[in-house]
C-alpha positions as CSV (number, residue, x, y, z in Angstrom):
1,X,-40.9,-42.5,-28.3
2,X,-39.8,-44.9,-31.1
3,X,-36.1,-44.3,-32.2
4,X,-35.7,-41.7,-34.6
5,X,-33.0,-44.1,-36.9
6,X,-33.1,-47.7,-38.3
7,X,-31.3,-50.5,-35.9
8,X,-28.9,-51.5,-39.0
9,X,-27.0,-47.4,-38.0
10,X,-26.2,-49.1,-34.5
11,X,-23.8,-51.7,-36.7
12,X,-21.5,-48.8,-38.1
13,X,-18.3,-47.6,-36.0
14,X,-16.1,-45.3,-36.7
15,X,-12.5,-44.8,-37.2
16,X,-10.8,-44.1,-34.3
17,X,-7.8,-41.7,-36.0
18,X,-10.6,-39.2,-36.6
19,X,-11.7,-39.1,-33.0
20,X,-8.1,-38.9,-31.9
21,X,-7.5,-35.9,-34.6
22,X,-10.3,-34.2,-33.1
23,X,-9.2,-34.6,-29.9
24,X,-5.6,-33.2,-30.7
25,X,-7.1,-30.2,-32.9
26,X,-8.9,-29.1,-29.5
27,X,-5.8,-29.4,-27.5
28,X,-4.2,-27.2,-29.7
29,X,-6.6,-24.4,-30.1
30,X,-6.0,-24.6,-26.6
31,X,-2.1,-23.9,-27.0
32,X,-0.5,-27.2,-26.4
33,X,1.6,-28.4,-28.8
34,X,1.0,-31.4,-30.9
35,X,3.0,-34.0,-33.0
36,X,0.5,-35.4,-35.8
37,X,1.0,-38.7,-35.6
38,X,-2.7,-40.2,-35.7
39,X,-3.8,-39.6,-39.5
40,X,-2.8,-42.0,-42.4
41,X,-2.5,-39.1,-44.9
42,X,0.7,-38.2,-46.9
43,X,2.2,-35.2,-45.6
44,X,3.1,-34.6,-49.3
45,X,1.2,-31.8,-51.9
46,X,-0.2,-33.4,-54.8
47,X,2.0,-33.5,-57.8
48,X,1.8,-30.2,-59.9
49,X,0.8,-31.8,-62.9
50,X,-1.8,-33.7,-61.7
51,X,-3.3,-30.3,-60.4
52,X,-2.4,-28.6,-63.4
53,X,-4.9,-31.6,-65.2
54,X,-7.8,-31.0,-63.2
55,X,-7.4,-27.2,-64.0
56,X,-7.1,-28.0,-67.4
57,X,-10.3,-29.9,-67.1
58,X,-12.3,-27.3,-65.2
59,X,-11.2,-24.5,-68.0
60,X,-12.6,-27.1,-70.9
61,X,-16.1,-27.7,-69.0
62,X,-15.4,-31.0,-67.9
63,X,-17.2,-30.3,-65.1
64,X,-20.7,-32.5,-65.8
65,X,-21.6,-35.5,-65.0
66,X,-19.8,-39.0,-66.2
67,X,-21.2,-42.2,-67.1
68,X,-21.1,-44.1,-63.5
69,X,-18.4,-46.3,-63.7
70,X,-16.3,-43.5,-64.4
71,X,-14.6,-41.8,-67.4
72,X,-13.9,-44.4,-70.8
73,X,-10.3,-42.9,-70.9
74,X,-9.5,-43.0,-67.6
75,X,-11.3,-46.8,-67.2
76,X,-8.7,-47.4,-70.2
77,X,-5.5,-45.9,-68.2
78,X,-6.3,-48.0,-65.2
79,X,-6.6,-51.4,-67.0
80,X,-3.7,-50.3,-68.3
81,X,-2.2,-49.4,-65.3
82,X,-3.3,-53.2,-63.5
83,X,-1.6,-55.1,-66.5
84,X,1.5,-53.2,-66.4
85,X,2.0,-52.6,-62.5
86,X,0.1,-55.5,-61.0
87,X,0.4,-58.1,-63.4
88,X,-3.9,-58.5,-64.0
89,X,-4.9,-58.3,-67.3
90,X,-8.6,-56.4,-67.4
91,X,-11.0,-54.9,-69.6
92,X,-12.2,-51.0,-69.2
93,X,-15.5,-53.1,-68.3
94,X,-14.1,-54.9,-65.4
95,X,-13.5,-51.5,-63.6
96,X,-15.9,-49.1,-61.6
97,X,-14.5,-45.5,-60.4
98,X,-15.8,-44.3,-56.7
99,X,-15.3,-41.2,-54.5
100,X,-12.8,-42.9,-52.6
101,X,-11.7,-46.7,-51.5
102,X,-14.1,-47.3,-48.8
103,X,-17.3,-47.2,-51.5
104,X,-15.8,-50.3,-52.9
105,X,-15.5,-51.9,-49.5
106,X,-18.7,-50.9,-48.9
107,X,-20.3,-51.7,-52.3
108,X,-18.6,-55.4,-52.4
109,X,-20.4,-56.5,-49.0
110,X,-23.7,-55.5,-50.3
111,X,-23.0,-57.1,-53.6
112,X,-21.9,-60.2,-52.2
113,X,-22.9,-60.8,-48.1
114,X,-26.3,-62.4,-47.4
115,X,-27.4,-62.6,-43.8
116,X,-25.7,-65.5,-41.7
117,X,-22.0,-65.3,-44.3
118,X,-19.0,-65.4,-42.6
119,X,-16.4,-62.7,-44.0
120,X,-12.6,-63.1,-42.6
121,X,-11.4,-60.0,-41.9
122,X,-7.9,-59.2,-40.7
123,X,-7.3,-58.2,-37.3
124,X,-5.2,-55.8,-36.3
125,X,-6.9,-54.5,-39.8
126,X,-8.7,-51.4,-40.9
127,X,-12.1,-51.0,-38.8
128,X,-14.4,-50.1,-41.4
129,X,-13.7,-53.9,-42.8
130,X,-15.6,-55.8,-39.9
131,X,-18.0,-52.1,-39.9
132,X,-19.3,-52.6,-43.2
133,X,-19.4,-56.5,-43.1
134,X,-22.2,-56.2,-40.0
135,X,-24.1,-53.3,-41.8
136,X,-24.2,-55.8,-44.5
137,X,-25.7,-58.7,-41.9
138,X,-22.6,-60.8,-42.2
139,X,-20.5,-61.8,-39.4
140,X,-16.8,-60.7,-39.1
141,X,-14.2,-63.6,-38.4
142,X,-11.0,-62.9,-37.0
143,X,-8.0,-63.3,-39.3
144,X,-4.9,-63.2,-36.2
145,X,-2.1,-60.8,-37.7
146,X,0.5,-61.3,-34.8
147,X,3.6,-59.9,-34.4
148,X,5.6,-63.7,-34.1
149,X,4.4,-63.8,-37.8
150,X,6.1,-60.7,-39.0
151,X,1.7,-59.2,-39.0
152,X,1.4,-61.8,-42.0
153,X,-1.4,-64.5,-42.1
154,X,-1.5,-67.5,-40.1
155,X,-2.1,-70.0,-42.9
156,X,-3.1,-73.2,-40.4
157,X,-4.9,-70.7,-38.7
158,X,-7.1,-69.6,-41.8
159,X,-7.5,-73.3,-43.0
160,X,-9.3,-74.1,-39.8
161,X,-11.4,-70.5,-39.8
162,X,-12.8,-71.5,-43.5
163,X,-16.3,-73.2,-43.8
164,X,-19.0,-73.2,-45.8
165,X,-20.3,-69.8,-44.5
166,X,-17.0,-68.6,-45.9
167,X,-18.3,-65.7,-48.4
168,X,-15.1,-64.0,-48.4
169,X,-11.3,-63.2,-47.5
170,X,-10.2,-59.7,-47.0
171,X,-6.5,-59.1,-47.9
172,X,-4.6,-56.3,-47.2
173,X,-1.4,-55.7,-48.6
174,X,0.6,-54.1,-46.9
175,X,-1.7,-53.6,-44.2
176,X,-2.7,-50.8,-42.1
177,X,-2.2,-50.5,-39.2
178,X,0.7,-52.9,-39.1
179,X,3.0,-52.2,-42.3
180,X,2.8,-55.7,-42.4
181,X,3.4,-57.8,-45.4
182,X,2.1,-60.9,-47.1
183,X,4.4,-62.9,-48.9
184,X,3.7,-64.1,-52.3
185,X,4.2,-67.6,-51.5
186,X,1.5,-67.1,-48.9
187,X,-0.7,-65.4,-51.2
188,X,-0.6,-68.4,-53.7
189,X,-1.0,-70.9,-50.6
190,X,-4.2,-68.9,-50.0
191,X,-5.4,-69.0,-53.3
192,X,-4.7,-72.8,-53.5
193,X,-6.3,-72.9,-50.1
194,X,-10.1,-71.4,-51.7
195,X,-9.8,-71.8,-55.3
196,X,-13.1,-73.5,-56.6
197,X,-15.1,-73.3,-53.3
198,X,-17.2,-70.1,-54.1
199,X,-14.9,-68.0,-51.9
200,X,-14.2,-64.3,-53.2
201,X,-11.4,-62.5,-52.4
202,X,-11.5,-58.2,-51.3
203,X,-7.9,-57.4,-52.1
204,X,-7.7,-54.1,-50.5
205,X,-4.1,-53.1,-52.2
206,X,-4.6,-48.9,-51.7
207,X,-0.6,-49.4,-50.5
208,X,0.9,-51.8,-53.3
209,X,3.3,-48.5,-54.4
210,X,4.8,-47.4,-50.7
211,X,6.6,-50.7,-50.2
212,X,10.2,-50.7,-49.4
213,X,10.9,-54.9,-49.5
214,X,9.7,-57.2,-52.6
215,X,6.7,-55.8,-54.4
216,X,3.6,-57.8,-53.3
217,X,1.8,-60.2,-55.4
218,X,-2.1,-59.3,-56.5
219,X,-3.9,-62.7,-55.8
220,X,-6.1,-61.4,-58.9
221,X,-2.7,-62.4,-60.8
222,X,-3.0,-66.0,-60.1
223,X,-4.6,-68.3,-62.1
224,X,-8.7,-69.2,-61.8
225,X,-8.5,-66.3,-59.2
226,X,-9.1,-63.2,-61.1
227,X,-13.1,-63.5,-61.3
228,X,-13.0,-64.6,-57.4
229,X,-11.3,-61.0,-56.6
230,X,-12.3,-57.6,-56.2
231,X,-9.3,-55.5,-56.2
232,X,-9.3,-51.8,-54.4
233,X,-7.1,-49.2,-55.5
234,X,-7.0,-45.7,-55.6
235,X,-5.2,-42.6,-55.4
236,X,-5.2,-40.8,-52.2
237,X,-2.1,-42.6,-50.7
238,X,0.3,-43.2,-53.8
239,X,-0.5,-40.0,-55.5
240,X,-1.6,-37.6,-52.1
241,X,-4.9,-37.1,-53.5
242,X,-6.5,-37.9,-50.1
243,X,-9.0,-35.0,-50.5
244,X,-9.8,-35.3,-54.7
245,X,-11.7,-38.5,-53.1
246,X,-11.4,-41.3,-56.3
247,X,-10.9,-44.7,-56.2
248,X,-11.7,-47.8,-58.1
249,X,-12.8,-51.5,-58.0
250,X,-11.5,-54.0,-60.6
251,X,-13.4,-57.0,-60.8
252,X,-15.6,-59.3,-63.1
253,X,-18.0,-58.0,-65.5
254,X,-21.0,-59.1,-63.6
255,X,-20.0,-57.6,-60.1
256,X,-19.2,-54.1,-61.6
257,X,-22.5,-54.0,-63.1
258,X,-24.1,-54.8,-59.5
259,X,-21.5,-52.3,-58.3
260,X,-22.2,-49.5,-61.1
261,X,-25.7,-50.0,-59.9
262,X,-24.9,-49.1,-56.1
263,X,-22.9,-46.4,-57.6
264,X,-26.0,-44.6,-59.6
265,X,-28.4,-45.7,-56.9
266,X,-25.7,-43.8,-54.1
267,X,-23.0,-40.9,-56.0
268,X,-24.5,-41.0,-59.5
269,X,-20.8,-40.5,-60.3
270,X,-17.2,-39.4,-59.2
271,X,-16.2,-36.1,-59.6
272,X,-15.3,-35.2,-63.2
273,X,-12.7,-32.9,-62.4
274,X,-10.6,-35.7,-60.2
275,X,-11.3,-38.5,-63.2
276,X,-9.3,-36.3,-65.6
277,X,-6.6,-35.5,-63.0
278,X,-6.3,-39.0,-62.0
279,X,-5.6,-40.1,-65.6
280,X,-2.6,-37.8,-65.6
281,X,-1.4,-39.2,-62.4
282,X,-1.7,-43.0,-63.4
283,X,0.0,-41.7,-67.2
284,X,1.8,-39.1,-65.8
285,X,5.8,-38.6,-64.6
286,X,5.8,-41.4,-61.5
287,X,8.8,-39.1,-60.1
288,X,7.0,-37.5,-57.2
289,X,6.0,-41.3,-56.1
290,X,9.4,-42.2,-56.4
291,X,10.8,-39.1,-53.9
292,X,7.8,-39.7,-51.7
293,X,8.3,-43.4,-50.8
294,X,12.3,-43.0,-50.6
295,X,11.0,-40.1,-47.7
296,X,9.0,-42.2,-46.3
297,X,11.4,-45.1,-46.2
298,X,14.3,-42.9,-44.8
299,X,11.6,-41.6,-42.0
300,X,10.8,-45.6,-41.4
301,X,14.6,-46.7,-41.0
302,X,14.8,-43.7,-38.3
303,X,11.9,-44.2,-36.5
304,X,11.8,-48.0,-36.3
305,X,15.7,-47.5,-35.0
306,X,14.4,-44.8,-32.6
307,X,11.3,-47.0,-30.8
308,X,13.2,-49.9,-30.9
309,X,15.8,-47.8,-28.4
310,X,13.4,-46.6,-26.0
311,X,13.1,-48.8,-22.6
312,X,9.8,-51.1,-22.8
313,X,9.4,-50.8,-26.5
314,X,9.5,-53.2,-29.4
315,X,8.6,-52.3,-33.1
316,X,8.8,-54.8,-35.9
317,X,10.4,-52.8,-39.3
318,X,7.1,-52.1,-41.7
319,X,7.4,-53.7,-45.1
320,X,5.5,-51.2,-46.7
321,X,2.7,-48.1,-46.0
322,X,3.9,-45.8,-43.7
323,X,2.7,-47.3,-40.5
324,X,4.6,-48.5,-37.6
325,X,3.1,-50.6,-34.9
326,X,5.5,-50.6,-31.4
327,X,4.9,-53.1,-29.0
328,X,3.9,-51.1,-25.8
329,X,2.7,-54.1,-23.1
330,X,5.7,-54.2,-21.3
331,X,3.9,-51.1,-19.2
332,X,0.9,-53.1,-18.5
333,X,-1.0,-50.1,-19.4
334,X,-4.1,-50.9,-22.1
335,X,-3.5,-49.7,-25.5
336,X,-6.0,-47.1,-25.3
337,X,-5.0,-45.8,-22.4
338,X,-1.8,-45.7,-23.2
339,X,-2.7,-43.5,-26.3
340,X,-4.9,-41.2,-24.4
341,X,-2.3,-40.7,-21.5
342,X,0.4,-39.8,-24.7
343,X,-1.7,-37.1,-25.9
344,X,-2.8,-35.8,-23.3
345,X,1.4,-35.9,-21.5
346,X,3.5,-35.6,-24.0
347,X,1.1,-33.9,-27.1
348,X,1.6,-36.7,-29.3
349,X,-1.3,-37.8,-31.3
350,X,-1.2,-42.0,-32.5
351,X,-4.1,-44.5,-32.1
352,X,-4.5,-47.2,-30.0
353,X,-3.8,-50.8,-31.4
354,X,-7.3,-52.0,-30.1
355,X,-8.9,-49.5,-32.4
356,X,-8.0,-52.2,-35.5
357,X,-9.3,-55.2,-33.5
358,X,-8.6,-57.2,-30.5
359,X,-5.4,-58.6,-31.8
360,X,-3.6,-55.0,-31.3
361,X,-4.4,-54.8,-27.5
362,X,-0.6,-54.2,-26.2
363,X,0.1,-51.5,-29.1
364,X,-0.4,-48.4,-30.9
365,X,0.0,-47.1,-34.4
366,X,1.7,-44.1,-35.1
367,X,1.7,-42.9,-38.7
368,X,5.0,-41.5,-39.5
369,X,2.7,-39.5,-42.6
370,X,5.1,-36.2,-41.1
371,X,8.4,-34.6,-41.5
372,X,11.6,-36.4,-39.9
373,X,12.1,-32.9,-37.5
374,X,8.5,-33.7,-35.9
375,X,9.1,-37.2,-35.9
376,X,12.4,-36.5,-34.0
377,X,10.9,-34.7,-31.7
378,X,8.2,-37.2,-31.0
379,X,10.5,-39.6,-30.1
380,X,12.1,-37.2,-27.6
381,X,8.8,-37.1,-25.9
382,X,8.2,-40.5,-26.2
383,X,11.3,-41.9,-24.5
384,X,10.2,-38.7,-21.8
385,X,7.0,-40.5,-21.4
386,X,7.9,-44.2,-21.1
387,X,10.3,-43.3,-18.5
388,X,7.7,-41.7,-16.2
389,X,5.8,-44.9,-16.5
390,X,8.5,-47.2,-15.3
């Protein structure tokens, strides 16, 4: 009997975090207690106003369908937004609105990926990156994000990994899983290192807000590289909006008409209600933002303190997100492993570093996306744990 799906479905993977989150829900409809430390979701309630917006909207009978690229006013709000926050000056034009950031991740490798292109991809970095960039027919090359550099990019390293199959450069900053960030120098040497050789840039920068060193710089800022670079943005991590599913590409006028395209070939549209919300949240009070990243810094400084004080454990301090990414080879135990035997023996839930790519074999990524009382009592486990393994 012939398969029942296309080849080109065997290409996708998943994300890992879910299938741990599963995992853990069972556990604990089984009784065992869990400490959440798997999901990259803000443990926050979105803002009232920006709830009180999409009510608003709902009780006008804003509730139809949108032209596909989203909303004029809220298209207007975020090139407003890029100028002011990122330094990128764009037209309403240059912008597309999507259920979420992985349609423009997915959208920008069937725009621009023929068969046989090369797409450097960082690694530890999100999976659906090198996911996509197969589906597409392209080949994922490894961008090394080791710990000796801080997780930043190897620049000698990248030099030698460009060629002319080079089709495009993924940058993600700060980056998940790591926390890690690039510095701006190092995101103008990169741009001097492609600029004019037909080389785009995805500059995935859905953490740009929860940063707690020097804000990063947009490659899309620099000069000649703007109309090489598709920037991805959105709302679920700055604003806690992870459900109301809306995101956004910014890019040159002839991409986001290919990309529009995809979009009424694929969603028709975003959500109406969660366009009108979202333009409250970009022109909105920024206080809840403010109080959210100074939690999530005071839950970093603890933890990173915490893990770095536990027997067999390193942890480089995160620069931004709210990510950390301990060191756990001392134990000799594979990262997955190691992640399975913690949930399993101590009920805490984090995923295993290989999940992001080869380059995180020896650790794990827990997302400290919970309160400072559970994270407290993870680490309690934790240093439980390790010691059973020495």
């Amino acid at each position: 009997m012939k398969n029942a799906v296309a080849d080109r479905m065997n290409l996708l993977h998943t994300e890992s975090a879910f299938q741990i989150l599963a995992k853990a829900n069972a556990l604990e409809a089984q009784g065992k207690s869990i400490i959440h430390l798997e999901i990259g979701q803000p443990d926050f309630k979105t803002p009232r106003n920006i709830i009180e917006a999409a009510c608003k909207a709902m009780n006008e009978g804003k509730t139809g369908y949108t032209p596909t690229p989203g909303i004029p006013l809220l298209r207007e709000t975020i090139a407003a937004y890029c100028e002011s926050y990122k330094g990128v000056k764009v037209s309403p034009e240059e912008i597309v609105v999507v259920p979420g950031g992985k349609p423009v991740m997915f959208f920008a490798m069937l725009m621009l990926v023929q068969p046989g292109d090369e797409v450097i991809c960082p690694n530890p970095g999100f999976p659906i990156y090198e996911s996509v960039v197969r589906f597409a027919g392209g080949k994922p090359v490894a961008m090394p994000l080791l710990e000796k550099n801080n997780f930043s990019v190897d620049l000698e390293q990248l030099k030698r990994d460009i060629n002319e199959k080079t089709k495009l450069i993924i940058l993600n900053n700060p980056g998940n899983p790591t926390g890690g960030m690039i510095r701006s120098e190092d995101i103008i040497a990169i741009a001097d290192m492609i600029r004019g050789k037909g080389i785009y840039v995805l500059s995935d920068e859905i953490y740009d807000r929860i940063i707690f060193e020097e804000k990063p710089l947009s490659i899309a800022s620099l000069p000649d590289m703007k109309d090489w670079t598709i920037i991805l943005d959105g709302f679920s991590k700055t604003y806690a909006m992870t459900g109301w599913r809306l995101g956004y590409g910014v890019m040159n006028k002839e991409l986001a008409q290919h990309m529009s395209m995809l979009m009424v070939n694929s969603a028709s549209c975003a959500s109406s209600i969660t366009q009108w919300a979202a333009v409250e949240a970009l022109a909105g009070p920024q206080d809840a933002v403010t109080e959210m990243v100074e939690a999530f810094r005071k839950r970093r400084d603890y933890l990173i303190e915490a893990l770095n004080g536990i027997d067999g454990i390193n942890c480089a301090a995160p620069g931004g997100a709210f990510y950390a990414f301990p060191n756990i080879a001392s134990f000799g135990i594979p990262s997955a492993e190691f992640s399975n035997r913690l949930l399993d023996e101590a009920g805490i839930a984090a995923a295993w570093g290989t999940a992001f790519g080869s380059f995180g074999e020896g650790f794990i990524r827990f997302s400290y996306a919970n309160s400072l009382e559970n994270l407290k009592i993870a680490v309690e486990r934790l240093d439980t744990f390790c010691r059973g393994l020495k």
